[in-house]
N, C-alpha and C positions, 0 to 999 in steps of 0.2 A: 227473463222471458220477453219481457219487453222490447228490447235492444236486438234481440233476434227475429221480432212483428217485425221491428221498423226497417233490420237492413234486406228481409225479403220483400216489405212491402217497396225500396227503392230500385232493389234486383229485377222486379218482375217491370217496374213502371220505364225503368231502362230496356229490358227488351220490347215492351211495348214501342217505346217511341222508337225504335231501331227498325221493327217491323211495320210500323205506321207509315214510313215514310210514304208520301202522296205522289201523285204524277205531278200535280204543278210545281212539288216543290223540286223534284226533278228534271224540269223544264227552265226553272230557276235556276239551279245551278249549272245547267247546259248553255244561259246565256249569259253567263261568269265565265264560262269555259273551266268550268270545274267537271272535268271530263271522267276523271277517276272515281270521282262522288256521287254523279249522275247515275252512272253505269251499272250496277247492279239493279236499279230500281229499274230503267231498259230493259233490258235483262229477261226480268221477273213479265213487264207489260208484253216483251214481243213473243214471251214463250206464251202466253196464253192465249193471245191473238195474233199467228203469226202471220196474216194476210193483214193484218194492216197500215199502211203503206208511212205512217206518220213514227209509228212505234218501230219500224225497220230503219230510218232515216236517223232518228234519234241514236239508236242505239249502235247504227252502223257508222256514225260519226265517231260515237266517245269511242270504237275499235279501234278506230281511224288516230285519233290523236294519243291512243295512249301506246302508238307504235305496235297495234294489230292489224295492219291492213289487210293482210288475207282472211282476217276471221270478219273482218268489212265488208269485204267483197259483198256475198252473197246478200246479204241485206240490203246494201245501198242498190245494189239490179234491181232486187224489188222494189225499194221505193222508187227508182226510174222509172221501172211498170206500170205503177201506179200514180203515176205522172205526179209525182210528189215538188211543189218547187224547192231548187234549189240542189235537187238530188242528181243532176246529172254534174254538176259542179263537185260538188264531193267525190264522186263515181270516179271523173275525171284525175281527179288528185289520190286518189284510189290508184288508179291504174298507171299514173304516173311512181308511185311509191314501189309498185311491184315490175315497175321498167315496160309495161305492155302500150308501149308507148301510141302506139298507133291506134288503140282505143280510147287513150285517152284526148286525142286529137278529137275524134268524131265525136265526143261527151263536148268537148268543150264550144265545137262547132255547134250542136244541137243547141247548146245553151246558152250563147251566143244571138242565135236563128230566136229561140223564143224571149231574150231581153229585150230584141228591134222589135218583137210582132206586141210587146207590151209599152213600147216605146223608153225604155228604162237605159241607163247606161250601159253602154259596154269594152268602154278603155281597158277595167282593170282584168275581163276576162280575156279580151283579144292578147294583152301582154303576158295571161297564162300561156296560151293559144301558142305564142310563139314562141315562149320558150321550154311549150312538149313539144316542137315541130324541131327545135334544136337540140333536145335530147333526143328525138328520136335519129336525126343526123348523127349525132355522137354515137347512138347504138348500131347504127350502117358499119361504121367505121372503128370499132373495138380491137384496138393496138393487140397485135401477136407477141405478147409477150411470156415468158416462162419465170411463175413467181415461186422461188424454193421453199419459203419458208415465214413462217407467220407466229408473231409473239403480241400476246394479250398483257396489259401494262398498264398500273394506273395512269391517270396524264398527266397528275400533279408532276412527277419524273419522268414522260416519257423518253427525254431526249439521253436519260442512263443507256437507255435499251441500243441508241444507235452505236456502233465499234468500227468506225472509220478509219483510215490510216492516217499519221499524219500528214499525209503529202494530200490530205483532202482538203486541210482547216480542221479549227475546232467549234462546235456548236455549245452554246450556254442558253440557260434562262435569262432573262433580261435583269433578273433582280442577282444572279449568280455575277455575272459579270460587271455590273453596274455597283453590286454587293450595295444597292437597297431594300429596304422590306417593304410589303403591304401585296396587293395584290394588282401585278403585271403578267398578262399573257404575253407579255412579246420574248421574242429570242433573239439571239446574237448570233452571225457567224462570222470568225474568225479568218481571216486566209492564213495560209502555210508561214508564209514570213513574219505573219501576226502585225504586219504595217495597214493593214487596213479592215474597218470592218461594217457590216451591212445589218441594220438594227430596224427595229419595230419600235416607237416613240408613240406617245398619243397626245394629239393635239388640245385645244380648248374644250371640244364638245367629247372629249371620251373618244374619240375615232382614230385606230389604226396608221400607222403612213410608215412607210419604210425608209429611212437614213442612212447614209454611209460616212465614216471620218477615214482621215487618214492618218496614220502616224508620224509625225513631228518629232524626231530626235525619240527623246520619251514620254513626250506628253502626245495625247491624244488630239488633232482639230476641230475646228469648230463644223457640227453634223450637217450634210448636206442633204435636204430632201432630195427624194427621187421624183421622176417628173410626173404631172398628170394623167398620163397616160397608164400611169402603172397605180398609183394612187386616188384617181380621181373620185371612184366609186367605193365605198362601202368599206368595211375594213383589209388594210394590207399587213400580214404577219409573216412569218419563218421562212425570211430570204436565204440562200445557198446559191454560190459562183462557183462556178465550173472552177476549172486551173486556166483554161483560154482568158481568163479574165473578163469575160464578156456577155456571157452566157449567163443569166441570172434566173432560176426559180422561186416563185414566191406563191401564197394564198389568197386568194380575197375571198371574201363573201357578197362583192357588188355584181355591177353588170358582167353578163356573160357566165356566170357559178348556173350550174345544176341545182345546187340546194345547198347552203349553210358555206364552208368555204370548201374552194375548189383552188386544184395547184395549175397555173399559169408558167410561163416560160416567152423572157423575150431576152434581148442582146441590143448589147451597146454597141452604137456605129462610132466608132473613135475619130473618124474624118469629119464629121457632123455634131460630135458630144451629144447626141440623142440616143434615144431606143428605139429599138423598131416597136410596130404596134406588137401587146400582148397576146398570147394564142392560149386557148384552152388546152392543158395536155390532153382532152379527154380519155375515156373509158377505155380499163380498168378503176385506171386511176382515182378515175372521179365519180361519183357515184350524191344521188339527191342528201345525202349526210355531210358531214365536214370531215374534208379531206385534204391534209398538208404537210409540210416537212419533207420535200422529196429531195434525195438527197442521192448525188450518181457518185461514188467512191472508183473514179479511173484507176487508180493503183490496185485495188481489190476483184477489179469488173462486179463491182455490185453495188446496185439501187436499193433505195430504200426509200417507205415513206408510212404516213398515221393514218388510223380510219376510224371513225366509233362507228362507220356500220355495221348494222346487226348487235350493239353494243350497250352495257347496260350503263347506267348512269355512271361517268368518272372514268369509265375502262376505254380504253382504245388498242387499238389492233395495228402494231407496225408489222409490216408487209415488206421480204428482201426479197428481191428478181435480176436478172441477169440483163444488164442494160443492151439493146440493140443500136446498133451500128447506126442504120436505117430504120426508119418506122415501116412495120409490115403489119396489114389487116387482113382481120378472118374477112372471108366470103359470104357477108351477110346473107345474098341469095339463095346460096347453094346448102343454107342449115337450117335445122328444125329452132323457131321462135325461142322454144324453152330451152334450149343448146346454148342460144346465142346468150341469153339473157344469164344465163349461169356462168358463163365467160365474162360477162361484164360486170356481173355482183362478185365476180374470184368466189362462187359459191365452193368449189371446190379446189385446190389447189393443185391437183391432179390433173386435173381437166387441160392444164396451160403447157403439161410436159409431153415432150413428144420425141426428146433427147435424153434416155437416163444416166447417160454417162456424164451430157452436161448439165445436169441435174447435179451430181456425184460430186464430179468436180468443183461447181459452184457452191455447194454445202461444205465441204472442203477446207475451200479459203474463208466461209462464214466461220466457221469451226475457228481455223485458227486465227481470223479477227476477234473472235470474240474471247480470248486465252490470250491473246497479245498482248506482252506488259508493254508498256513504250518504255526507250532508252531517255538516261536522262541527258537532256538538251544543254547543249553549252550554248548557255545565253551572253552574250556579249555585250557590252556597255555602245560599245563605239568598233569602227574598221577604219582602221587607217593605218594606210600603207607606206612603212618607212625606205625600205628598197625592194628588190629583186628576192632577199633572203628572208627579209622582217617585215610582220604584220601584226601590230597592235590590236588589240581587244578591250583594255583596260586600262585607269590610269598607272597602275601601278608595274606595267609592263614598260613603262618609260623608265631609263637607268640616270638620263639628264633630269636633275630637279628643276634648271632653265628649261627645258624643254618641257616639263612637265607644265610648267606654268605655262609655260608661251604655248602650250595646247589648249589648256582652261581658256585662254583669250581667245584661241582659232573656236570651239566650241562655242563659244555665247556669241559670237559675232554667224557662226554659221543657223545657230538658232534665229538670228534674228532674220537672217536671209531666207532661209526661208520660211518664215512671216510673209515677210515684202513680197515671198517668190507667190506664196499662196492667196496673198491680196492681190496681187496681182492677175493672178488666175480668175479669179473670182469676179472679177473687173472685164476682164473679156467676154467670160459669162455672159456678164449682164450685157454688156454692148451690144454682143449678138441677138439679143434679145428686144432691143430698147426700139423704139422711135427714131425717125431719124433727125431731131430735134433734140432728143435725149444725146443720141452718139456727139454731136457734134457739142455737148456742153461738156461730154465726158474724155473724149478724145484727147486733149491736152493733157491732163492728169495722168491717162493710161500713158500715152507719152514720156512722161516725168519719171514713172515710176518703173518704165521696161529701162531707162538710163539708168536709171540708180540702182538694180536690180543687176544688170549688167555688171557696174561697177565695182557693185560688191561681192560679185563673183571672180572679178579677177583680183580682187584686193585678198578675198579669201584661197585665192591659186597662191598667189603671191606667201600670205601668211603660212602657207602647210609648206613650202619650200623653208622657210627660214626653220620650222617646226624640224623638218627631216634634218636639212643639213648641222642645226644646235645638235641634234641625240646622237647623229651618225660620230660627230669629231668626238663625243664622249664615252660612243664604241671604241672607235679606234684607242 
């Protein structure tokens, strides 16, 4: 009997302190930012005094960050009303969360107006300031595009989900291709030839940057970062190259992102070895959540890309659409607010079609990318062209065992060339970059090394001649 006093007497002292909880301590964990702990005890104060202005702030925040911002809404207006500080800054980030962008501008201006008339700072508002004034541009401007089809996917895997062809490349995990373990968000993409590939690396402090190597006979080269321009800010992950070879899509989460990462798009100038500046793709696309992986399949005509909007912890949302030629935008003007804005959340995926046959059709070819076994690939060692009739693949397609050898020598000698070819490269690089103090220390060397590079390209023209004519006399 005892034993059943003592575990009611700790049953009931457990709901006691459950129901005890206090507004301060509530307040307390509101400035931890313990939003979800807070929040009921909210809750319980704004239902019983719903006019007042401190208990609607509160509780309209922890809605706010535990990803309800419509159930925000109405609370944080009142505490605006109620001239509450700090509440038109929330309200603000409020209206920005639900894309009513253009309210959230005049929040952030109000609040703004009252940090000068307090004489307080106001850098870190006015950089809100402009970047709801460039979302709200991005919402003027919401790409016409027709999205067929939508699959929810954990993200630990999401890149299973994508069924490209192979004339697109291939996409890996970073640890998949790299075949390391531990925990890497970066990805890989392959190109079609599989000679070169664009990677996501992290540097000293933990931060994103995107690399490219090339392939080298069969080993891979040494990673080339990609420039500031494309890297400079915040993290950069899930690069993807057109077939133009130039054309490069990638993610960041720095300047210029909506919220968390956003998919960018620039191109290599091959007459300059630069990029052009990056551009937002914006909206659909991008949206204040993180948004990346986009991915145009020219062989297929279908796009694809990831979203965890609207999404619960771990889950994400790839998104197929039917890639446009041209970029073509709704008529912000001519449509009702809530029209536009459900265009630009893809609330509806109906909403974007206005062609059912090309709808039909482009489900179609999803359909059978997604059922398409691939053929298996004849991978080859080496190419090299003995005449007009014969073309080598392998060493063991050689019939001359001299010639078999005297290939092994053209091979290590061509490995080495290009080394020399690709130090070489890389020595221009810098030139064009340097001082003109630097050029002139380095100049000599580069000199040396376009001779000997030269050289040993004709030495290796030279060697594949003897290679051909050794195997052809042992055809005959």
């Amino acid at each position: 009997m005892k034993i059943k006093h003592v575990l009611f007497f700790l049953f009931c002292f457990i709901l006691t302190g459950l129901s005890a909880q206090t507004l301060e301590q509530a307040k307390t964990m509101f400035n931890k930012k313990q939003y979800d702990e807070a929040k009921p005890v909210f809750k319980k104060y704004v239902k019983s005094q719903p006019a007042n202005g401190n208990y609607n702030l509160w509780y309209g925040v922890c809605c706010l960050k535990t990803g309800e911002a419509q159930e925000a809404l109405k609370y944080l207006e009142l505490a605006v009303k109620k001239r509450i500080p700090t509440g038109q800054l929330y309200l603000a980030e409020t209206y920005n969360e639900l894309y009513r962008f253009e309210d959230a501008v005049k929040n952030y201006e109000a609040y703004i107006e009252d940090l000068t008339k307090k004489k307080k700072p106001t850098e870190e508002a006015e950089k809100l300031l402009e970047k709801t004034k460039s979302n709200l541009r991005m919402l003027k401007s919401v790409e016409e595009v027709c999205v067929i089809d939508s699959f929810v996917v954990d993200k630990t895997n999401f890149l299973d989900t994508y069924k490209i062809s192979e004339e697109s490349g291939k996409l890996f995990s970073y640890n998949q291709f790299f075949k390391t373990e531990g925990d890497h968000p970066g990805t890989v993409y392959e190109t079609e030839l599989a000679n070169k590939i664009y990677y996501s690396e992290k540097d000293p402090n933990g931060q994103l940057n995107i690399f490219s190597k090339n392939k080298l006979l069969d080993e891979w080269g040494k990673g080339r970062e990609l420039p500031g321009s494309i890297n400079a800010s915040g993290n950069t992950n899930y690069p993807y190259v057109l077939t133009d070879g130039v054309t490069i899509y990638y993610a960041s989460d720095g300047e210029g992102s909506i919220g968390g990462y956003d998919i960018f798009v620039t191109r290599y100038n091959t007459g300059t070895d630069t990029y052009l500046r990056p551009e937002n793709v914006g909206m659909p696309f991008n949206s204040p959540y993180n948004d990346y992986m986009y991915v145009i399949d020219e062989y297929n005509n279908l796009g694809w890309f990831a979203s965890d909007r609207f999404q619960p912890e771990g889950k994400v949302c790839i998104y197929v659409f039917i890639p446009n030629e041209s970029k073509q935008i709704y008529n912000y003007e001519a449509m009702e607010p809530e029209q536009m804005i459900a265009l630009a959340q893809l609330r509806s995926l109906e909403l974007t079609w206005k062609d059912k046959k090309e709808v039909d059709d482009a489900r179609k070819r999803l359909e059978a990318a997604i059922h398409h076994k691939p053929q298996e690939l004849f991978v080859p060692d080496f190419e090299f062209v003995i005449d007009d009739n014969a073309t080598y693949y392998h060493l063991s397609d050689f019939k001359s065992p001299q010639a078999k050898e005297l290939f092994r020598r053209y091979q290590s000698k061509e490995k080495d060339y290009r080394q020399q070819e690709s130090k070489l490269d890389n020595q221009r690089q810098w030139y064009a970059r340097a001082s003109k103090e630097e050029k002139a220390k380095i100049a000599p060397s580069i000199l040396d090394l376009e001779k000997r590079v030269k050289q040993m390209a004709q030495e290796l023209d030279e060697e594949a001649i003897i290679v051909r004519n050794t195997e052809k006399k042992h055809i005959k």
